[in-house]
N, C-alpha and C positions, 0 to 999 in steps of 0.2 A: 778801477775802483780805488779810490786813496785808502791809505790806513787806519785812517782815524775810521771811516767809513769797517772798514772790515773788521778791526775792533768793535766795535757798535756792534759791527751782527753776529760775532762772535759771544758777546757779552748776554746778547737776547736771548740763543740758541742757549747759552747757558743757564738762562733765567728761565725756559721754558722747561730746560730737563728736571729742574729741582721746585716746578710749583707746583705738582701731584703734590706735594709733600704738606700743604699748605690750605690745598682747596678741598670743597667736600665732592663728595662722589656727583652730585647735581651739577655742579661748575665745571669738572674733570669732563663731563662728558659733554658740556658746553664747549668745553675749549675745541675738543676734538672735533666737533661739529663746526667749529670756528675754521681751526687748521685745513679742513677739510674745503670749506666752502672759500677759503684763501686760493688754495690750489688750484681748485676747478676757474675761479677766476683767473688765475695768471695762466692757463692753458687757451682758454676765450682769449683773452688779450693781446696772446703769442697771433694770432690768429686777425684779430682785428686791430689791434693797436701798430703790431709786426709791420705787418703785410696789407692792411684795410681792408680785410676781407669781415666784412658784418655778417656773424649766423645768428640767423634767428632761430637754430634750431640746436644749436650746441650739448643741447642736454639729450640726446640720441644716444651719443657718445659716451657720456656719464651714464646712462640707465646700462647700454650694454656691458662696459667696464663692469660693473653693480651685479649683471646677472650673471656674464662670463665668471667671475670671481664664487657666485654664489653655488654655482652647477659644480665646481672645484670643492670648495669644499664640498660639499653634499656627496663628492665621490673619493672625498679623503673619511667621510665619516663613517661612510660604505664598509671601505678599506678598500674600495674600487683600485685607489691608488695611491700613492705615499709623495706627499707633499707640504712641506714645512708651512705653515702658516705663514710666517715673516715676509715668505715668497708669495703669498696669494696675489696681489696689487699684480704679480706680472702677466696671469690671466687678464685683468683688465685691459693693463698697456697694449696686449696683443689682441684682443676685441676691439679696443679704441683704436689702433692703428691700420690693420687691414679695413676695417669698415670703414673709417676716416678717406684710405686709398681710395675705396671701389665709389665711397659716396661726395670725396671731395670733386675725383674725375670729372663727375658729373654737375656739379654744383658751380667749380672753375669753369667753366667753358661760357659762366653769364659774368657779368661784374655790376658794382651798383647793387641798385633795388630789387634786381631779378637773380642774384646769385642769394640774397639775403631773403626773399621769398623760395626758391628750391631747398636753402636750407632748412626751411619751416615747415618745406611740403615732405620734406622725408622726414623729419622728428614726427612731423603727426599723423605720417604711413605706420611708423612702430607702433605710435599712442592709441590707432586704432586696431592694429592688428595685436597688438600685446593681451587684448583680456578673452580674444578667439583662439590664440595658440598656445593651450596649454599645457602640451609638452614640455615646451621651451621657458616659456615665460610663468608656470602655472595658473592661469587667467587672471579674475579680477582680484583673486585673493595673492598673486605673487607667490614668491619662494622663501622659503623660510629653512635656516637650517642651527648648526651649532660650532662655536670656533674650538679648533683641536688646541691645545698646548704641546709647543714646538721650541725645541732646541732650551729644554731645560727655562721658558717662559710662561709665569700663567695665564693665559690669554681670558680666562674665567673675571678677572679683574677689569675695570673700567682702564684703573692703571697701566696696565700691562697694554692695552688695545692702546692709550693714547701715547707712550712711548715707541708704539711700532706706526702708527700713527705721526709721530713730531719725524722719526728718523722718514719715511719715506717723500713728507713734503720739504725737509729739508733738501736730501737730495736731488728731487724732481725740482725745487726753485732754482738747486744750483746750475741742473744738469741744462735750464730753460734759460737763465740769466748766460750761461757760456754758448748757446747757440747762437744766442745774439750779437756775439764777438767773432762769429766762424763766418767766413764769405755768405756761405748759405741766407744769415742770418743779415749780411748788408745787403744782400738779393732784395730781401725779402722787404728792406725800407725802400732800394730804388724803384722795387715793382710796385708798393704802395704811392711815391710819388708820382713818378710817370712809368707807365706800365709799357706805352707806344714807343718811348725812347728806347728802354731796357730789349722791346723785342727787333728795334731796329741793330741796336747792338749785337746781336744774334743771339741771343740768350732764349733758352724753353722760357717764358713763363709761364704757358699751362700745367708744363712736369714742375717746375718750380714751387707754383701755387699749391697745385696739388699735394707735393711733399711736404708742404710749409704746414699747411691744413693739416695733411695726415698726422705728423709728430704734433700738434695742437693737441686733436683726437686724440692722441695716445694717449697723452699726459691726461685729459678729462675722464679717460678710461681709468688710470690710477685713482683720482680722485673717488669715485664712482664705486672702484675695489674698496677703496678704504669706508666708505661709506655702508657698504655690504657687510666689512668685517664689522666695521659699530654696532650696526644694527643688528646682524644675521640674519637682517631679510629685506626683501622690499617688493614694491607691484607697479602695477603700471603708472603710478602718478608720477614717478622720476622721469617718464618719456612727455610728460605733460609741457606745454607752453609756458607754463607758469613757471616752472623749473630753470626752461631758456630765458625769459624775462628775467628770473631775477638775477642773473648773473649778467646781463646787460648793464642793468641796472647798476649791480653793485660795481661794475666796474669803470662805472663813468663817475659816480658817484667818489670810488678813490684814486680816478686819474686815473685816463686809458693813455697819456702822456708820457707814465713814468713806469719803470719796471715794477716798482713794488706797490706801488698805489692801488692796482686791483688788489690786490691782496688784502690791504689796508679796508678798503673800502667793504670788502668781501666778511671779514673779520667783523668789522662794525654792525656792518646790516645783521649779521646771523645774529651776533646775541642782540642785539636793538629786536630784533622780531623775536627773539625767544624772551623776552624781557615784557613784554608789550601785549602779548600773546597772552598771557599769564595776565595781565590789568585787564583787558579792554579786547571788545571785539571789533573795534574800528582802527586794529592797528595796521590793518591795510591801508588804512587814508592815510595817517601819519608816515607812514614808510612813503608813499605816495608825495606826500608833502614835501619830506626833506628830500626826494630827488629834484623835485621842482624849484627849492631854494638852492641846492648845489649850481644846479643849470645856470639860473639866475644871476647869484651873486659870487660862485667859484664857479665856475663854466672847466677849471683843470683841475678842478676834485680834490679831494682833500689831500692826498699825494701832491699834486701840482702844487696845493698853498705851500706846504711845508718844502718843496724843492726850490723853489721862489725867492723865501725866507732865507735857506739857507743859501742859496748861490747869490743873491745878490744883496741882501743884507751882511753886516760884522754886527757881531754881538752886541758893540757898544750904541748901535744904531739903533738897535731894539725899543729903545726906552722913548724913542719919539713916537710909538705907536702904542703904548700901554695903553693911555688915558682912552686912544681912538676906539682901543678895541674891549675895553672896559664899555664903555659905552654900548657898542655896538653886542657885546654880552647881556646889558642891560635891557636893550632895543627887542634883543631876541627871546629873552626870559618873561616879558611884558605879553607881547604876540604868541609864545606860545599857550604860557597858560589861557590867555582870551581865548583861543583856539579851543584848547582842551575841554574849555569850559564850556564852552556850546556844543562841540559836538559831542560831549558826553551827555550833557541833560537832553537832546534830541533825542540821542540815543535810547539814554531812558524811558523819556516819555512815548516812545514810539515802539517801545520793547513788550510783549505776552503779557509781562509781570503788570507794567504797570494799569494794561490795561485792562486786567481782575482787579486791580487793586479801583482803578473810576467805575467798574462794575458794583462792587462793595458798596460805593458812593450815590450809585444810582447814578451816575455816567459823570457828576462831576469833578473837573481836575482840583488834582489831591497833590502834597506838598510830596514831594520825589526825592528820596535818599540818593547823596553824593558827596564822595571827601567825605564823610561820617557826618554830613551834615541834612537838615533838613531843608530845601528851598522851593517857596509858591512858585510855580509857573503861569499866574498871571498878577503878583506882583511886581511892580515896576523895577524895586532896588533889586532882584535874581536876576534882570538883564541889566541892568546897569553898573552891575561887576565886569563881565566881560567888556561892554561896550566902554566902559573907562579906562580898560586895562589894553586894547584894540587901539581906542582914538589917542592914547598915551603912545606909545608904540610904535603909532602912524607919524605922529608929529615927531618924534625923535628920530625916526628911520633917517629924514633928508643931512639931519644936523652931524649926524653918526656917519654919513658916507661922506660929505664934506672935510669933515674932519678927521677922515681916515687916509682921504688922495691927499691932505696936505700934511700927514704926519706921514705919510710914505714918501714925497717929495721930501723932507724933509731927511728922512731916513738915509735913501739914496743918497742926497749930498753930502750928507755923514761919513757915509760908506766909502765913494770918491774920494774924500779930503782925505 
């Protein structure tokens, strides 16, 4: 890693210690839920980006880290036994890791599509067995418990939880970005390229895989602790599919290409969906959405764009793409509100409310609040917003890609001279 480079993460890490100072307690604990769902992505990554090992079940690992963590405390609270908070996450690690062992064993031994479905069939052995065992898991209502304050910390504060919080995912990015430097960690690229080469060279790669996986798990097991101290509690939806999905997701979305791209990507999504969440109950589509345009038009996520930029562009070469991507800003500002706009007046009009509200009417359609505004739904000019805002949009899209391969040709040549 160059300097400049380690300066930059140096300067972040320090930007991150002193924005408690700044944010209200609703942000503070967005962040931490940000840092948090970073982590869990660059543990996924170490795993499938590393080594190309695809789980679709990844979030096993994180619920058990979550409840390991959560059964700790619960027997520091006891006074069962004496253990610093600060320390909880290493319950996780060690949940996520032996179970990582006994279920990657099993998992490694397919490759492709059949390792990525075993991965799935065990996260939804827990998902189902989680709200019958409640010993362990306390059924469908989960665990629930309270954070102690440790080593002169008040863990009572949001603050307090996101500074133990920043210190743990910093370490776990360091501890992940240096295995990638260790033999283990070039194992772990030549067994994703050619796995048949690497075994004729006489190399394990089943132990390989398996440990590659396991130390993945662990780290998703940290994430998972930290998750538990945030909250102080959780149930069985963290063993859910939807759990593993998103972190798929998020990590294509910021480059499963580049080391810190999950993260990036991971960071985005979480508050984009806590943001979203809070407007609109179709913020599933739109998350939905902009995976599908990532695919499309960054196929190497938003990490990959900006490694791209910087490795092969000079700074002074920048300026032949402004206008392109000006444009291509304006392209996208067009399409999305036309988007917005329709699927939110569906939305409405297809929602409880509105239809007490045609009931009132004697069943006829009634002008639907949106944007603070009122708009007929069989009015022609209420479709002819979006549909102008759409076929605008459309017709710019080709002139914006044109104009972007030939300011990036141009760029490059820049960058050569």
């Amino acid at each position: 890693m160059s300097r400049s480079r380690q300066l930059g993460l140096l300067a972040l890490v320090g930007l991150l210690l002193v924005l408690p100072l700044v944010l209200t307690a609703n942000l503070i604990n967005a962040a931490i839920k940000m840092m948090i769902a970073g982590l869990f992505a660059l543990s996924f990554s170490l795993a499938m980006g590393q080594a190309g090992m695809l789980s679709f079940g990844h979030s096993a690992y994180y619920g058990l880290g979550a409840f390991a963590t959560l059964h700790l405390m619960r027997a520091v609270e006891h006074s069962v036994v004496a253990w610093p908070t600060p320390l909880m996450p290493l319950a996780g690690a060690a949940a996520g890791f032996f179970c990582g062992l006994g279920f990657g064993w099993l998992a490694t031994q397919r490759t492709g599509v059949y390792f990525a479905m075993v991965t799935l069939a065990l996260a939804e052995l827990l998902f189902t067995l989680e709200p019958t065992w409640n010993s362990v898991f306390g059924g469908e209502s989960g665990i629930s418990t309270m954070r102690m304050n440790s080593w002169s910390i008040n863990f009572a504060s949001d603050t307090g939880v996101y500074h133990l919080t920043l210190a743990w995912v910093v370490g776990s990015t360091w501890c992940l970005w240096a295995f990638t430097r260790t033999p283990m960690g070039r194992l772990a690229l030549a067994v994703r390229d050619n796995e048949h080469r690497v075994r004729f060279l006489g190399f394990n790669t089943h132990g390989a895989k398996t440990l590659i996986f396991a130390i993945s798990a662990m780290f998703a097991g940290v994430a998972g602790a930290l998750l538990a101290i945030a909250n102080e509690a959780t149930n069985y939806t963290v063993f859910s599919a939807q759990a593993s999905a998103n972190v798929v997701l998020q990590t294509f979305i910021g480059g499963a290409g580049t080391f810190f791209g999950p993260a990036l990507g991971a960071a985005t999504m979480t508050f984009f969906a806590r943001v979203t969440s809070d407007l609109t109950r179709s913020w599933l589509l739109y998350q939905g959405l902009m995976f599908v345009i990532v695919m499309l038009f960054v196929p190497d996520g938003i990490g990959g764009l900006i490694a791209t930029h910087s490795r092969r562009l000079r700074a002074t070469a920048v300026r032949h793409l402004v206008l392109p991507y000006l444009l291509c800003l304006t392209v996208g500002v067009l399409l999305a509100v036309g988007v917005v706009f329709v699927v939110e007046s569906v939305h409405v009009v297809l929602s409880d409310t509105y239809a007490v509200m045609r009931r009132a009417h004697g069943g006829a359609l009634v002008s639907y609040p949106l944007f603070g505004r009122q708009f007929d739904p069989l009015s022609p000019w209420t479709w002819a917003i979006p549909a102008v805002l759409l076929l605008a949009g459309a017709a710019l899209l080709p002139l914006a890609r044109r104009l972007t391969r030939t300011g990036w040709r141009r760029a490059l040549n820049a960058s050569v001279a």
